[in-house]
C-alpha positions in Angstrom: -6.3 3.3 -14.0 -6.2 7.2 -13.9 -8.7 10.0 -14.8 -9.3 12.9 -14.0 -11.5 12.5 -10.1 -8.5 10.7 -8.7 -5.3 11.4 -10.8 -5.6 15.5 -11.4 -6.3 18.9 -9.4 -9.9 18.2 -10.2 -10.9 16.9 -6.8 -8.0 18.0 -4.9 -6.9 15.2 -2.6 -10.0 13.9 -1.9 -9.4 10.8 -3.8 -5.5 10.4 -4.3 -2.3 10.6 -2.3 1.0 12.4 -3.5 2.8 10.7 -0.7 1.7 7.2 -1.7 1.3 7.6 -5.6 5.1 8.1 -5.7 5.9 4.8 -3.8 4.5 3.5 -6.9 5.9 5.8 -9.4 8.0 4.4 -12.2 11.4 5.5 -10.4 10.8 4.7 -7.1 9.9 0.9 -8.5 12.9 0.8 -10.7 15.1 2.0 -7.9 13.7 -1.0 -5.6 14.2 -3.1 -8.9 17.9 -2.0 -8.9 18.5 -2.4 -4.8 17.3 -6.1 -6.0 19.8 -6.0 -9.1 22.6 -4.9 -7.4 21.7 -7.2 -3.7 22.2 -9.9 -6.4 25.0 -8.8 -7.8 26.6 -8.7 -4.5 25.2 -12.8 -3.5 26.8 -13.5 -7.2 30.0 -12.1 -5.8 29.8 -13.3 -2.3 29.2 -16.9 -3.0 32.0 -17.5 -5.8 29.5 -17.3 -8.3 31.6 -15.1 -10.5 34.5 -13.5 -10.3 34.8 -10.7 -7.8 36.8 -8.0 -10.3 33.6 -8.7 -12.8 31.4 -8.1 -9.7 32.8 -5.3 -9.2 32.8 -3.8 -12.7 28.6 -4.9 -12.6 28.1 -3.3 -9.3 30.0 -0.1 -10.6 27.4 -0.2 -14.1 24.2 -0.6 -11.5 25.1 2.3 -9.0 26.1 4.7 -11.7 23.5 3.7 -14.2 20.0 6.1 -15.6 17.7 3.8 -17.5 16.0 4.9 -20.3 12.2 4.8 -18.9 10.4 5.1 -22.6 12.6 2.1 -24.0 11.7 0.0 -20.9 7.9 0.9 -21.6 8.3 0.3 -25.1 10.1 -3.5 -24.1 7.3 -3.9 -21.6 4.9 -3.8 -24.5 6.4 -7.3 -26.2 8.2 -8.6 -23.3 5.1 -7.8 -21.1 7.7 -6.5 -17.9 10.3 -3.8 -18.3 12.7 -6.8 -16.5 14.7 -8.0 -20.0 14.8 -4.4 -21.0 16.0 -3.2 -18.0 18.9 -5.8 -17.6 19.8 -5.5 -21.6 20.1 -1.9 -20.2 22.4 -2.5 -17.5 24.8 -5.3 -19.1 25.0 -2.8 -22.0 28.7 -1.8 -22.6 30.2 -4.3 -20.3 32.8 -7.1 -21.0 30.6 -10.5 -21.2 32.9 -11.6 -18.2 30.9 -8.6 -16.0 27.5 -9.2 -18.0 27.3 -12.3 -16.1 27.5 -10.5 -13.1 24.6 -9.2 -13.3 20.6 -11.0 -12.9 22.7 -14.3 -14.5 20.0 -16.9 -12.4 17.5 -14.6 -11.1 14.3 -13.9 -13.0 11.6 -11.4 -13.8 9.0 -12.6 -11.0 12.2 -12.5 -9.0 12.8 -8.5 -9.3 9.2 -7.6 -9.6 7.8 -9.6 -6.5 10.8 -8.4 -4.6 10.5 -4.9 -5.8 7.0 -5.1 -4.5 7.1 -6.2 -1.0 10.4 -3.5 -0.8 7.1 -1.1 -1.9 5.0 -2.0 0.2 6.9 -2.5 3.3 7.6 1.0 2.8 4.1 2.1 2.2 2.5 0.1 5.5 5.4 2.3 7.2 3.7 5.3 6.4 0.2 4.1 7.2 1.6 3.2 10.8 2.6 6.6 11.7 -0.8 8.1 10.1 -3.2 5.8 12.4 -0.9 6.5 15.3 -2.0 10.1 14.3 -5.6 9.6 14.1 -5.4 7.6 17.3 -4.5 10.8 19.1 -7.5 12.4 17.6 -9.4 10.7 18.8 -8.5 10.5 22.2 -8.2 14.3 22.2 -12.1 13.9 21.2 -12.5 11.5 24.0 -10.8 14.0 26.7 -13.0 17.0 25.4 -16.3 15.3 24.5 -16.8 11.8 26.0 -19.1 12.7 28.8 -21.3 14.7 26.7 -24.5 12.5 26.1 -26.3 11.6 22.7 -28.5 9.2 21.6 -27.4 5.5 20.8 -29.1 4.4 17.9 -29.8 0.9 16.3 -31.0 -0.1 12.7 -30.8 4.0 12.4 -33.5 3.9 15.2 -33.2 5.6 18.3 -32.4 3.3 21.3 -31.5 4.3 24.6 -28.5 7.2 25.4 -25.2 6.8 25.6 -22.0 9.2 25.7 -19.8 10.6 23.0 -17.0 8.8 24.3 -19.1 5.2 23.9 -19.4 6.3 20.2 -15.5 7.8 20.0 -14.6 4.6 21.2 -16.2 2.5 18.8 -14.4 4.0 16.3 -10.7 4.0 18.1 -11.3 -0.2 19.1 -10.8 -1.3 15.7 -7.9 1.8 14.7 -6.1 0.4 17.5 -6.4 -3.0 16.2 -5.5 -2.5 12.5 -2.4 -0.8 14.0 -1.3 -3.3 16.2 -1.2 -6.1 13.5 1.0 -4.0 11.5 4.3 -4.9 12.7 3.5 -8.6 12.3 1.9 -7.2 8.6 5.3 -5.7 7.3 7.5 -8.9 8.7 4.9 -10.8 6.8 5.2 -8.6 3.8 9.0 -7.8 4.2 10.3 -11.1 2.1 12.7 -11.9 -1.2 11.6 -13.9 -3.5 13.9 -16.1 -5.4 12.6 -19.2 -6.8 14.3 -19.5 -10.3 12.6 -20.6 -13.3 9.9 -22.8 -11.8 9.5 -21.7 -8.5 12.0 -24.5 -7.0 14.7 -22.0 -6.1 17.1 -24.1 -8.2 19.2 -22.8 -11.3 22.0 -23.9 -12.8 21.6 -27.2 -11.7 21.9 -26.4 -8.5 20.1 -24.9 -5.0 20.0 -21.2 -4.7 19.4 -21.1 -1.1 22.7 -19.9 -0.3 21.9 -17.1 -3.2 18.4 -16.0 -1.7 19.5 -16.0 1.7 22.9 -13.4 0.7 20.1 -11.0 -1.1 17.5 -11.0 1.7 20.2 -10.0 4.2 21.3 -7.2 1.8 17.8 -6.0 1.3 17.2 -6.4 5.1 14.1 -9.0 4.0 13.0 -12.2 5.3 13.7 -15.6 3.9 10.7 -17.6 3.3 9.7 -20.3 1.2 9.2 -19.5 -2.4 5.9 -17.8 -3.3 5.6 -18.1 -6.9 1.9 -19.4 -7.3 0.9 -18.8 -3.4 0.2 -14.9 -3.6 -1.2 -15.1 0.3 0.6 -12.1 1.1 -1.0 -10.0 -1.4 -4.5 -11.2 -0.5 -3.1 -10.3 2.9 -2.3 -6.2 2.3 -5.4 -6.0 0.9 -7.7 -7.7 3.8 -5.6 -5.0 6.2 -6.5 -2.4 3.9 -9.9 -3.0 3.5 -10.3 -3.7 7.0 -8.8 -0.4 7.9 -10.6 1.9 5.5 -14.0 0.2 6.6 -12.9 1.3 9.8 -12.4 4.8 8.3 -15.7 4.3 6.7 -17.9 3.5 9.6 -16.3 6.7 11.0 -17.2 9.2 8.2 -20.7 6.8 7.7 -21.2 7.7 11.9 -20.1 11.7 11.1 -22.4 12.2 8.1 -25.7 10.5 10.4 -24.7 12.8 13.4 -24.3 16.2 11.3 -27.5 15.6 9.9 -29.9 18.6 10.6 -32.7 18.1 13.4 -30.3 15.1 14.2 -27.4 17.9 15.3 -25.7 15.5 17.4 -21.6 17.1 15.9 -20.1 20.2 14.9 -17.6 20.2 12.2 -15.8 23.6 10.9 -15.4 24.3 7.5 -18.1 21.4 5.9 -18.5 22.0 2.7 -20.6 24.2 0.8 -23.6 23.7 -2.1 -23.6 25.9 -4.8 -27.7 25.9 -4.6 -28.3 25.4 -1.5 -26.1 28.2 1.0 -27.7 26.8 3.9 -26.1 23.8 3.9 -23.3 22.0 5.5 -22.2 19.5 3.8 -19.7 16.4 5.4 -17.5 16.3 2.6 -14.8 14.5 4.5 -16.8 11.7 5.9 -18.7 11.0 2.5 -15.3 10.7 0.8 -14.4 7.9 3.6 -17.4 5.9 2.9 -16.7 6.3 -0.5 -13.2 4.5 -0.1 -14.1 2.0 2.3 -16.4 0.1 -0.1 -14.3 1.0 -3.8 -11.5 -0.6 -1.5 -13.4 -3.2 -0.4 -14.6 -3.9 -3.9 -11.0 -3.5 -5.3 -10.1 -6.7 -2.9 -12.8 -9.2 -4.1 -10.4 -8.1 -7.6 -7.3 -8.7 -6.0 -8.5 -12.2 -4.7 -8.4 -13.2 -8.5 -4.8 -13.3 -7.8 -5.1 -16.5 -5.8 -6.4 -18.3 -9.0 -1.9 -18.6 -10.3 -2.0 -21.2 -12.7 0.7 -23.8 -12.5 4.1 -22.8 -12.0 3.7 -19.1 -12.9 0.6 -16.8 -13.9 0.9 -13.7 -16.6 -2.6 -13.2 -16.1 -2.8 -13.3 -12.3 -0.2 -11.7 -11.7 -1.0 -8.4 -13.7 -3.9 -8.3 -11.7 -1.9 -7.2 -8.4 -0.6 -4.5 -10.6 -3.2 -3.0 -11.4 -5.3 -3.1 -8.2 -2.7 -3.2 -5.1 -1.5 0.0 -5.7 -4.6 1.9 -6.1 -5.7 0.2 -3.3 -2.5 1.2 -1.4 -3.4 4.9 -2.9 -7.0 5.2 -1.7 -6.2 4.1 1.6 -3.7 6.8 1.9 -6.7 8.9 0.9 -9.1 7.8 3.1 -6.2 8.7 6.2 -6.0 11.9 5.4 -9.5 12.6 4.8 -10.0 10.8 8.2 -7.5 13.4 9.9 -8.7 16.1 8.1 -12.2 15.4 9.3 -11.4 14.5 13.1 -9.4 18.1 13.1 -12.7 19.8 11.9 -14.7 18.2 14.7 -15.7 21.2 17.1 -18.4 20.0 19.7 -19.9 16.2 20.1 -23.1 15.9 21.9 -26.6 16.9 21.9 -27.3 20.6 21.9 -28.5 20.2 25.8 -25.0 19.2 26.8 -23.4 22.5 25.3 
């Protein structure tokens, strides 16, 4: 759901994330939706499903075809997915020999749950190479500042000293962690789903195996067993993001305390500015991390909903991954570049003694 703080120039990119917003824009999904299309266009083909010259003619229709966006969103609004629309679309024209050739046995949850992982397989891509970034921000902090002392502090007490680099590293334990258990993430993530009408993977009368496993090889997926009603692997992005951005979160939460005035245990360049107050400093960067880590971490008690997939296949539950993956996805993206952007800004860690 947009407005105005996260989805225009209002806030700048504080709250939002070009990059990962158009993962999730209308054309990139429909393009993913068409790699699916057309991967099962090709198993149709491959497994003497139809005739190859009608194959042919389909997979001519899908790699030359525009859809018409506004008639798919219009479609959506009584079909409740752009999927019928969009293959009425792309049969449209054809001999009925070559309209078979194309989505004849796969269905809507097929495209869409597809199209999703191939979303955010890509997406987790992107959020590897930005921790690997913030990881080497943080150990250039540790090489400049880790032997400069401050003051450990428990239940925001004072406790006995420690170093910059015990606090640095704190922070980079968990980064570290999140981005390890990426790879095994994305190969979790990174699989088809075909399971027919009723999640049994049979149509026509007969197995589809040999159908899923010629589509996963063109989409360079996984096979796995079908997931209709077991939406684990959702739940799953979004524990990973909401670990990571409370990660992010305990950073900028650590920041904020340690820029505090008479506290003046970090220097950041270019804080922002109060439009009162000009003699203040304000950790912009940090708050905006703190912010994200617990909206995220809210958003995933919504996603868990998702779990709840009523018999064979949900409407219901499954709308709700729509409309709270992605912004999750989004405000993660967010809360990595606010994290960067903050790390970069850090002049000087440890008390004013050490300087």
């Amino acid at each position: 759901m947009s407005n105005a703080f996260t989805r225009t120039a209002l806030m700048g990119n504080l709250l939002q994330d070009q990059q990962i917003a158009e993962e999730f824009s209308a054309a990139v999904f429909i393009a993913h939706m068409l790699q699916f299309e057309r991967a099962w266009t090709e198993a149709l083909k491959t497994t003497g499903t139809v005739d190859e010259a009608d194959a042919d003619i389909a997979l001519q229709a899908i790699d030359g075809f525009t859809p018409d966006i506004d008639a798919l969103g219009k479609a959506s609004e009584v079909d409740g997915l752009p999927v019928p629309e969009l293959v009425r679309q792309l049969r449209s024209g054809l001999p009925e020999s070559a309209q078979a050739a194309i989505h004849t046995g796969a269905t809507s949850q097929d495209i869409v749950d597809t199209s999703m992982a191939l979303t955010a397989c890509k997406a987790l891509k992107i959020f590897e190479q930005r921790t690997n970034v913030l990881l080497d921000c943080l150990n250039d902090l540790t090489a400049r500042f880790a032997d400069n002392p401050i003051m450990g502090r428990t239940r925001m007490q004072a406790a006995l000293p420690i170093t910059a680099g015990n606090r640095i590293q704190s922070w980079r334990a968990p980064l570290a962690a999140h981005t390890d258990q990426l790879s095994n993430l994305i190969d979790e993530v990174g699989i088809v789903q075909v399971g027919g009408p009723v999640g049994l993977r049979v149509t026509r009368g007969k197995s589809d195996e040999k159908m899923a496993a010629c589509v996963a090889k063109s989409l360079k997926l996984q096979l796995s067993s079908v997931w209709h009603t077991d939406r684990t692997v959702m739940l799953d992005i979004g524990h990973w993001l909401t670990k990571l951005t409370g990660t992010l979160g305990k950073v900028g939460q650590d920041i904020a305390l340690m820029a505090q005035q008479g506290i003046d245990e970090i220097s950041l360049d270019g804080a922002g500015g109060s439009s009162a107050m000009p003699h203040k400093q304000n950790p912009i960067r940090a708050e905006m991390l703190v912010s994200v880590a617990r909206v995220v971490a809210g958003q995933q008690g919504i996603l868990a909903q998702c779990m709840i997939h009523e018999q064979e296949r949900s409407g219901a539950a499954w709308a709700i991954e729509w409309m709270t993956l992605p912004a999750m996805f989004e405000a993660t993206g967010a809360s990595l570049n606010n994290a960067e952007h903050l790390l970069r800004q850090v002049q000087h860690i440890g008390l004013k003694s050490s300087r």
